[in-house]
C-alpha positions as CSV (number, residue, x, y, z in Angstrom):
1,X,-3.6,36.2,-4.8
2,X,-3.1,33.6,-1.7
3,X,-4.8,31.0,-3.6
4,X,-2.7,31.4,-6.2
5,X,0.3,30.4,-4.0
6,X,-1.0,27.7,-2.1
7,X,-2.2,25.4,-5.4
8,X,1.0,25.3,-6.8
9,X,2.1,23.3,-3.6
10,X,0.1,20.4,-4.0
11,X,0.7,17.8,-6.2
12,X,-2.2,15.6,-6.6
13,X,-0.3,12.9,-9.2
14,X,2.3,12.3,-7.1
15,X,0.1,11.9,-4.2
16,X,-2.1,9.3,-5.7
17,X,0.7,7.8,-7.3
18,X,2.6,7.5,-3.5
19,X,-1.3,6.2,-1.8
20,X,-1.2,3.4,-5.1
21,X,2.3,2.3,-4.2
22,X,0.9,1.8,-0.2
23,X,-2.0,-0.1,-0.8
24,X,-0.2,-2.2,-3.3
25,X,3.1,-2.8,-0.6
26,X,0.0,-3.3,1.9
27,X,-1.9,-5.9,-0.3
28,X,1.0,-7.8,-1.0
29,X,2.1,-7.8,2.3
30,X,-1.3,-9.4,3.9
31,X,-1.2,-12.4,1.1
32,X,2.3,-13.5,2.0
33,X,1.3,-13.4,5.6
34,X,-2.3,-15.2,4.6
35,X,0.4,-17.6,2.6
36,X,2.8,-18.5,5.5
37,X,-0.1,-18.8,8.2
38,X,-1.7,-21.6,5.5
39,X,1.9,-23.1,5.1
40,X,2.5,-23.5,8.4
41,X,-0.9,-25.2,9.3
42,X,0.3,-28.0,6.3
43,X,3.0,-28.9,8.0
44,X,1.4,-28.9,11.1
45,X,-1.0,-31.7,9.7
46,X,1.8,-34.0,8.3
């Protein structure tokens, strides 16, 4: 009876669909800061 009422709460597609949505924010994130640190260094040379 109590396990019955606990599984209901989780909801594992929206979970992995929220820990997708991170790692893609997080990914994107680190090659825009890999981007400007290589910028930078270009116009450093110049």
């Amino acid at each position: 009876m109590i396990l019955q009422t606990i599984i209901p709460l989780v909801n594992w597609g929206m979970g992995t669909a929220l820990i997708i949505v991170f790692g893609v924010v997080c990914v994107a994130l680190v090659i825009l800061v890999v981007n400007m640190i290589n910028s930078d260094k270009k116009k450093k040379k110049d």
